[in-house]
C-alpha positions in Angstrom: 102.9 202.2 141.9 104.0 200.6 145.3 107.0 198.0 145.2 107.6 195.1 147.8 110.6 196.1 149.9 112.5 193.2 148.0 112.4 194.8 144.7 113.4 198.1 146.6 116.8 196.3 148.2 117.1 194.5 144.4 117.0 197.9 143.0 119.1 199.4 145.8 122.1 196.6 145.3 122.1 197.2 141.5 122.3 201.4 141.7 125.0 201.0 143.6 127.1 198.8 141.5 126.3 200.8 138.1 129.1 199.4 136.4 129.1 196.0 136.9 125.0 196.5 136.2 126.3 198.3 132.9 129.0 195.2 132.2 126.1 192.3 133.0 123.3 194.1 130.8 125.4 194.5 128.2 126.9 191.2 128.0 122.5 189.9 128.2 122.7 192.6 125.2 125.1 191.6 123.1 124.3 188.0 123.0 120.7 188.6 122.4 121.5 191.1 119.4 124.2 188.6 118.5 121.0 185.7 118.6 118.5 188.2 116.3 121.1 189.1 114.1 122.7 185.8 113.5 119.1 184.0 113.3 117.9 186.7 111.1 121.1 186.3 108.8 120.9 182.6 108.9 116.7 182.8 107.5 117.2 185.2 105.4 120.1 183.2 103.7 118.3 179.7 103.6 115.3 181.5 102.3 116.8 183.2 99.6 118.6 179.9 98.6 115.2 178.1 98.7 113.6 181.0 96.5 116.7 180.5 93.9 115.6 176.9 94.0 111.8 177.2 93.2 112.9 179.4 89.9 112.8 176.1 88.0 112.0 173.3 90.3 108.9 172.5 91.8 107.5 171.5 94.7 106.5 168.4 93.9 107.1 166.6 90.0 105.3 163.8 89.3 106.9 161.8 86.4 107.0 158.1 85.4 110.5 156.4 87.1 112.4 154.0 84.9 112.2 150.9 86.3 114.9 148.2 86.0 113.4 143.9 85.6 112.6 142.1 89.0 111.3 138.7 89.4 108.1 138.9 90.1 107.2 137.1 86.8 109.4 134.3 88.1 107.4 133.8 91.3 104.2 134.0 89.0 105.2 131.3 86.8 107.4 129.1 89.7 105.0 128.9 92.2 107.2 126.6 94.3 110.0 127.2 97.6 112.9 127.8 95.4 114.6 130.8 95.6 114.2 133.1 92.4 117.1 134.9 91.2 117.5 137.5 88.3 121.0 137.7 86.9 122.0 141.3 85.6 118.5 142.8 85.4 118.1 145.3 83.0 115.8 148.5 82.4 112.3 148.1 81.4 111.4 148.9 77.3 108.5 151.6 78.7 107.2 154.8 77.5 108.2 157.9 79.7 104.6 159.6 79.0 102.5 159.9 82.2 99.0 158.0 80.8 96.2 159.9 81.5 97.9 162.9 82.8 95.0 165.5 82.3 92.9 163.1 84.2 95.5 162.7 87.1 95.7 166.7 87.0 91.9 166.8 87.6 92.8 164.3 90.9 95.5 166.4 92.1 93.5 169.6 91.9 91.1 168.6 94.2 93.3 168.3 97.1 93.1 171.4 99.1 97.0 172.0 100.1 97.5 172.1 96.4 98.4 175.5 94.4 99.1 175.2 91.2 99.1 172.3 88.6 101.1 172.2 84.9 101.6 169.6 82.6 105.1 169.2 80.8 106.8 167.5 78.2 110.8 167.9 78.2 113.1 166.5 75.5 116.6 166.7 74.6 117.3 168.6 71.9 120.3 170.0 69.5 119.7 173.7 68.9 121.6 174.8 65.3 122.4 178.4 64.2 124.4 178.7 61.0 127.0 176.4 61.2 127.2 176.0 65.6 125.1 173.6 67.5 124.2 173.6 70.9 123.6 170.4 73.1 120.0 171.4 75.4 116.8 170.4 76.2 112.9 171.7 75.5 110.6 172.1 77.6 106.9 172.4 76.4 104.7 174.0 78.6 101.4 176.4 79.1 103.6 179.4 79.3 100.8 181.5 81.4 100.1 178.5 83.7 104.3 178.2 84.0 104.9 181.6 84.7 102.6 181.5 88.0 104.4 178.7 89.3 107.8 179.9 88.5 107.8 183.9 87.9 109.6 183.5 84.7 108.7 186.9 83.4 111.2 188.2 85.9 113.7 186.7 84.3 113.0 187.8 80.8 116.1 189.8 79.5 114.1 190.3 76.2 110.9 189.9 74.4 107.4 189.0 75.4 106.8 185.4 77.5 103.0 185.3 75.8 104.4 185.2 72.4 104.5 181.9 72.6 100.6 181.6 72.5 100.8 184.2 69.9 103.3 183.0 67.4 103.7 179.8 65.6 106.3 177.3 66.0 107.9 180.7 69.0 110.5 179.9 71.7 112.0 180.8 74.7 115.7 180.5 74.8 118.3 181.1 78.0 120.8 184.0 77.4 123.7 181.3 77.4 122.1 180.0 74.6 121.2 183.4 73.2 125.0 184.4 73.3 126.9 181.1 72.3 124.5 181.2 69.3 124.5 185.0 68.5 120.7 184.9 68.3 118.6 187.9 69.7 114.3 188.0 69.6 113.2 187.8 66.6 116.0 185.4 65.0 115.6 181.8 64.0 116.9 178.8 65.7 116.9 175.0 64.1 115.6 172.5 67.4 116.5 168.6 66.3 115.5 165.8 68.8 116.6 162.7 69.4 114.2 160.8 66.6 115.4 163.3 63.8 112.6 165.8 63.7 113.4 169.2 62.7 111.6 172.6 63.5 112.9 176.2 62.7 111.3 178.2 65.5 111.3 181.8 66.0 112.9 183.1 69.0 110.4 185.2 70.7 112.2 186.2 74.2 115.3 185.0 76.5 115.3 184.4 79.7 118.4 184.9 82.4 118.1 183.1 85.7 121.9 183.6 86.4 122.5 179.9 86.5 125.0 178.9 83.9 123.8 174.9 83.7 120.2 176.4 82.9 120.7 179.4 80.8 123.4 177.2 78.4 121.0 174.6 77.9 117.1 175.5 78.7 114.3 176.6 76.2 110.3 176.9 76.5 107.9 176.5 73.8 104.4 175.7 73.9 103.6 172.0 74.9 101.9 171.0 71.7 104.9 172.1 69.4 107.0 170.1 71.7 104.7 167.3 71.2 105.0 167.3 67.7 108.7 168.0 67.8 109.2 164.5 69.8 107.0 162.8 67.4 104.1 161.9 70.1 100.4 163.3 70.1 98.5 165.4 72.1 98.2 163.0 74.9 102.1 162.9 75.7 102.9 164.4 79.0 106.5 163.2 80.9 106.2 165.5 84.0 103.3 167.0 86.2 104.3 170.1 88.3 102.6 170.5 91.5 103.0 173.7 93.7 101.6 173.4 97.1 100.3 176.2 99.4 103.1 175.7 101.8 106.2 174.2 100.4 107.3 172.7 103.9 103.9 170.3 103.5 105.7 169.3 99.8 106.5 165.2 101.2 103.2 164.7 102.6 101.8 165.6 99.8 104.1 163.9 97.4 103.5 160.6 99.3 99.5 161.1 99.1 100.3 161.8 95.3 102.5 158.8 94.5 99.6 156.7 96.4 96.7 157.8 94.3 98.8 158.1 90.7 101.1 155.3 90.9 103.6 157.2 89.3 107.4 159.0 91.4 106.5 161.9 93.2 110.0 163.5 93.6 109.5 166.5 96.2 111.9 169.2 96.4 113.4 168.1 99.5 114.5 165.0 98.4 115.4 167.0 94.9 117.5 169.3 97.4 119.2 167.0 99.7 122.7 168.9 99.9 120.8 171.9 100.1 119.2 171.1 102.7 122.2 169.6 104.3 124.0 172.6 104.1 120.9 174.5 105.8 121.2 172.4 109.0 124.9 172.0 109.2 124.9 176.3 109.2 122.0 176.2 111.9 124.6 174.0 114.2 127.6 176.1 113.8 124.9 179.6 114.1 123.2 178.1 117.3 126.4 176.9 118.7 128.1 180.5 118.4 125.1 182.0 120.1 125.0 179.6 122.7 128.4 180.5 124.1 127.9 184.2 123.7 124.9 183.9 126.2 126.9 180.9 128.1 129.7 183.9 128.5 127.5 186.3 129.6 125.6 184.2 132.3 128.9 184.1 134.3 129.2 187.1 133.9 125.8 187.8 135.6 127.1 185.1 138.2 130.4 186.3 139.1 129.1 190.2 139.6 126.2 188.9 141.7 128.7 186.8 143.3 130.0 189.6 143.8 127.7 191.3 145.7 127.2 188.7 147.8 130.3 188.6 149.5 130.4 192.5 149.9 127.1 192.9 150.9 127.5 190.2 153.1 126.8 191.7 156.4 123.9 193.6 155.1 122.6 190.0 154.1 122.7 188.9 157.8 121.3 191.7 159.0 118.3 191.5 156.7 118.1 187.9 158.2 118.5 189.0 161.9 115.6 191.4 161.3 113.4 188.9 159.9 113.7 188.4 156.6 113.1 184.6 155.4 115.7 182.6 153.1 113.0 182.9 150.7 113.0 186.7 150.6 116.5 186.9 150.5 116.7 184.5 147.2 114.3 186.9 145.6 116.0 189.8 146.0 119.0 188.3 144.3 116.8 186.4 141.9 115.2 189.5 140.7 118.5 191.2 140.4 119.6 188.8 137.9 115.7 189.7 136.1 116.4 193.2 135.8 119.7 192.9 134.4 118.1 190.2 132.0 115.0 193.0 131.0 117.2 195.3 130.5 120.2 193.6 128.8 117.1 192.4 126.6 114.9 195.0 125.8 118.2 197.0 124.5 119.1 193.9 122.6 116.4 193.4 121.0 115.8 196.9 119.7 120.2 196.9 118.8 119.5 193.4 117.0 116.7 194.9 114.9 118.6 198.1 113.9 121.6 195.7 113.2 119.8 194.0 110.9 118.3 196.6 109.4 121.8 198.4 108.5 123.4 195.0 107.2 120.0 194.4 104.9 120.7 197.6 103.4 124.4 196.4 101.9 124.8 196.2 98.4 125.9 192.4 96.9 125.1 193.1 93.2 125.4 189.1 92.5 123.3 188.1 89.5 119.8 188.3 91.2 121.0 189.2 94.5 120.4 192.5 94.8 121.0 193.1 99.2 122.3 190.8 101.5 118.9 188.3 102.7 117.6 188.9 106.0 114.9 188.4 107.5 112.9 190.1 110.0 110.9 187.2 111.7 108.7 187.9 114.6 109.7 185.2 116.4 113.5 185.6 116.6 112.6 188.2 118.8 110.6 186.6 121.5 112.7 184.0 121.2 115.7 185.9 121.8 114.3 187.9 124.7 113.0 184.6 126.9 116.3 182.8 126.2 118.4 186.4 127.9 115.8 186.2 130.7 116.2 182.3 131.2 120.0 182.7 131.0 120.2 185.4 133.6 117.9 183.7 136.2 119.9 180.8 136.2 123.1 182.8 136.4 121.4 183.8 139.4 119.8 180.8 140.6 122.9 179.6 142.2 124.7 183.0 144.2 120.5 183.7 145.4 120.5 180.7 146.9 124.3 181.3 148.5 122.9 184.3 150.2 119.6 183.0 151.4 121.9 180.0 153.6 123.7 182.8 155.1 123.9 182.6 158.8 123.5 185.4 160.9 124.9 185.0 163.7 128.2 184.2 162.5 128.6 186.8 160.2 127.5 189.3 163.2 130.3 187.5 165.7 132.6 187.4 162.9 
C-alpha cells in the first residue's frame, strides 16, 4: 500500500523518538482504559442498584392519592369577587379502592409500551405467633402474575410461591418475619387488620430480598383472601402495578396513565429521587476524574510534539525551502498526534476491557451481590476511542500549526 510522503516524514519523526512515542501512547492509553473502566464500573453499579429497586417496586403504581379539602365548593356556592379562603383544611373521608380497577387494567393494557399489569390490595396488618406479635403489612396479589413483574421466586428461601393458588387461607412471609416469629413452611401464623378481622393462615414459603425494612414486615397472599381479611369485596383494589417495556419511558407513561384514569400515577423515578440523585452526582465526580486523566495526557502529547518541533526545527525549514506548503507541514504533525492517538487507543481499549473483565470476576458475597456489577456496554468503547483521538489532535492542533509558520530563511541564516 503506497503512503503520501507526509505520513512517511510523520512516521519517520515518531520512530525516532520511541520513547517519548511510548510515554504519549501510553498516557492516550491509560486515560481511555481509565474512561472504559470507570464508565463500565459506574453502569454496572447504577444498574445493579436500579435492579435491587425493581425487586418490589414498579415502574409505574397507580393508586388513589389522599386528597386534603380545597375550596372549590366555596367558589361554587359564592359566585361573586371575594376571595375564598379555607382555614385548616383537612383530609378528605374517601375510600382508598381504585373504582373500576379491572376495567382501568383493560385501558392500560392496550397501550403498547406497556409490559405487565397486576392488581393489588395492601393492608396493615399485626402478624401473632404464640404469645409475639409483629407490626407488617399484606399484600394480596395474583402470585403468578406478581412473580413476572418482580422475580419473586428468586427470592424464595423456602417453599413453593404457587401454593398460594393451591392452598386455602396460604401465605408468603419475609425471613425477618419468619425468624422473629420462629415460624418455618408449613406453620401457622394469626394476620389481624386494622378493622379486627382475624385469619389463621398457613405459611406456605418465605421469601429473602436482603432488605431488612421488607423482610421484617412484608407478606403475600392471594388478593381475594386479602379482600376478605380487610372486610371489602371482590371489587377492592388500592394499587395497579404497571411494568413498562423500557423502564426509562416509565414518566411518560405515568403521565398518559394519570390522564386517562384520573387516579396518582407514581413512577419509579419520582419513587427514587435520592437514588437517582445519587446516580448523577457519581457520573460528575466519574466524568470529571476522566476528564483530567485525558486533559493530562493531551499535554503530554503537546509538549513531546513540542518537542520535536524545536529539534527538528531545521529539517522543518528545509522541508519548506524545498517546497513543501504550510499545509503539508501541519499535516505531518497533525497526523503524528493521530497515530499516537490510534495507538494509545486501540491498546486502551483492549487493556480497559480486560480490566474490566478481571475486576467483574471479584468476589463481594453481599446479600444478593454475588460479583462486583460491571458492565460491558458497546458504546463505552467507541466512545472512549473518539474522545483519545479528539484529545490527541487537539494536543496537536496547536505545535502543527507552530511548525507550519516556520520561516525558512531565517532558520537557514540562523
Amino acid at each position: 500500500m503506497k503512503i503520501s510522503v507526509n505520513t512517511e516524514i510523520a512516521i519517520t519523526y515518531l520512530s525516532s523518538r520511541k520513547k517519548q512515542t511510548v510515554v504519549a501512547a501510553l498516557g492516550v492509553m491509560f486515560g481511555i482504559s481509565m474512561f472504559i473502566f470507570m464508565q463500565s464500573l459506574m453502569k454496572g453499579t447504577n444498574d445493579y442498584f436500579e435492579k435491587m429497586s425493581f425487586t418490589s417496586t414498579p415502574h409505574i403504581r397507580l393508586y388513589n392519592e389522599t386528597k386534603v379539602a380545597d375550596n372549590h365548593m366555596l367558589v361554587s356556592f359564592l359566585k361573586d369577587q371575594s376571595e375564598k379562603i379555607l382555614v385548616n383544611p383537612k383530609q378528605l373521608n374517601q375510600s382508598q379502592g381504585i373504582t373500576n380497577p379491572y376495567g382501568i387494567i383493560d385501558i392500560i393494557r392496550r397501550n403498547k409500551q406497556v409490559a405487565a399489569v397486576t392488581p393489588q390490595v395492601t393492608g396493615n396488618v399485626i402478624y401473632t405467633s404464640g404469645s409475639v406479635e409483629l407490626p407488617g403489612n399484606v399484600a394480596g396479589v395474583q402470585i403468578d402474575e406478581e412473580d413476572k413483574m418482580f422475580d419473586i421466586q428468586s427470592n424464595m428461601v423456602s417453599g413453593n410461591l404457587h401454593d398460594l393458588n393451591r392452598v386455602h387461607n396460604s401465605i408468603l412471609i419475609g425471613k425477618g418475619i419468619a425468624d422473629k416469629l420462629s415460624l418455618h413452611t408449613g406453620d401457622n401464623i394469626t394476620v389481624r387488620s386494622g378493622n379486627g378481622s382475624m385469619l389463621i393462615m398457613r405459611v406456605v414459603g418465605i421469601f429473602s430480598t436482603t432488605i431488612k425494612a421488607v423482610d421484617e414486615t412484608k407478606s403475600y397472599a392471594n388478593i381475594t383472601t386479602v379482600q376478605s381479611l380487610m372486610g371489602k369485596d371482590r371489587s377492592y383494589v388500592t394499587d395497579i402495578k404497571v411494568n413498562v417495556t423500557d423502564y426509562n419511558n416509565a414518566p411518560s407513561v405515568a403521565r398518559q396513565i394519570e390522564a386517562i384514569t384520573g387516579y396518582k400515577a407514581e413512577d419509579w423515578v419520582k419513587a427514587n429521587e435520592q437514588l437517582k440523585a445519587g446516580f448523577k452526582v457519581r457520573a460528575v465526580i466519574l466524568n470529571s476524574v476522566i476528564g483530567v486523566i485525558l486533559l493530562v495526557a493531551g499535554f503530554g502529547i503537546y509538549n513531546i510534539l513540542n518537542m520535536t518541533i524545536y529539534e527538528k526545527i531545521k529539517e522543518i525549514a528545509i522541508l519548506k525551502a524545498q517546497g513543501f506548503s504550510g499545509k503539508a507541514v501541519t499535516s505531518i504533525f497533525l497526523q503524528q498526534a493521530v497515530m499516537i492517538g490510534l495507538i494509545g487507543g486501540v491498546v486502551g481499549v483492549t487493556f480497559g476491557f480486560l480490566l474490566t473483565l478481571m475486576v467483574s470476576k471479584i468476589y463481594i458475597g453481599a446479600g444478593t451481590l454475588k460479583y462486583l456489577p460491571m458492565s460491558f456496554y458497546g458504546p463505552h468503547y467507541f466512545q472512549a476511542l473518539s474522545f483519545g483521538i479528539l484529545t490527541t489532535i487537539a494536543a496537536g492542533f496547536f505545535p502543527a500549526r507552530k511548525a507550519a509558520k516556520v520561516d525558512p530563511v531565517t532558520i537557514i541564516r540562523g
